[in-house]
C-alpha angles and dihedrals in degrees: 000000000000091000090055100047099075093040084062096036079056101051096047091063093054095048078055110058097038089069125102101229125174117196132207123194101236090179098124084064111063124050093248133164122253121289095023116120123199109213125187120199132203129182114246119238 
């Protein structure tokens, strides 16, 4: 299991940054302090 564990750590990132995501700052709809930001994410097609 340890041995396994970076190999999948490793291969998440990489699913992950091969995505197309576009983000949208959703902050004026949600009560939030000052300085948080809200961001809302969809895969590109």
């Amino acid at each position: 299991m340890k041995k396994i564990f970076p190999f999948l750590l490793l291969f998440n990132i990489f699913v992950i940054t091969g995505q197309n995501i576009t983000w949208s700052n959703v902050s004026a709809n949600y009560n939030m302090p000052l300085g948080v930001e809200v961001f809302s994410g969809k895969e590109a097609s």
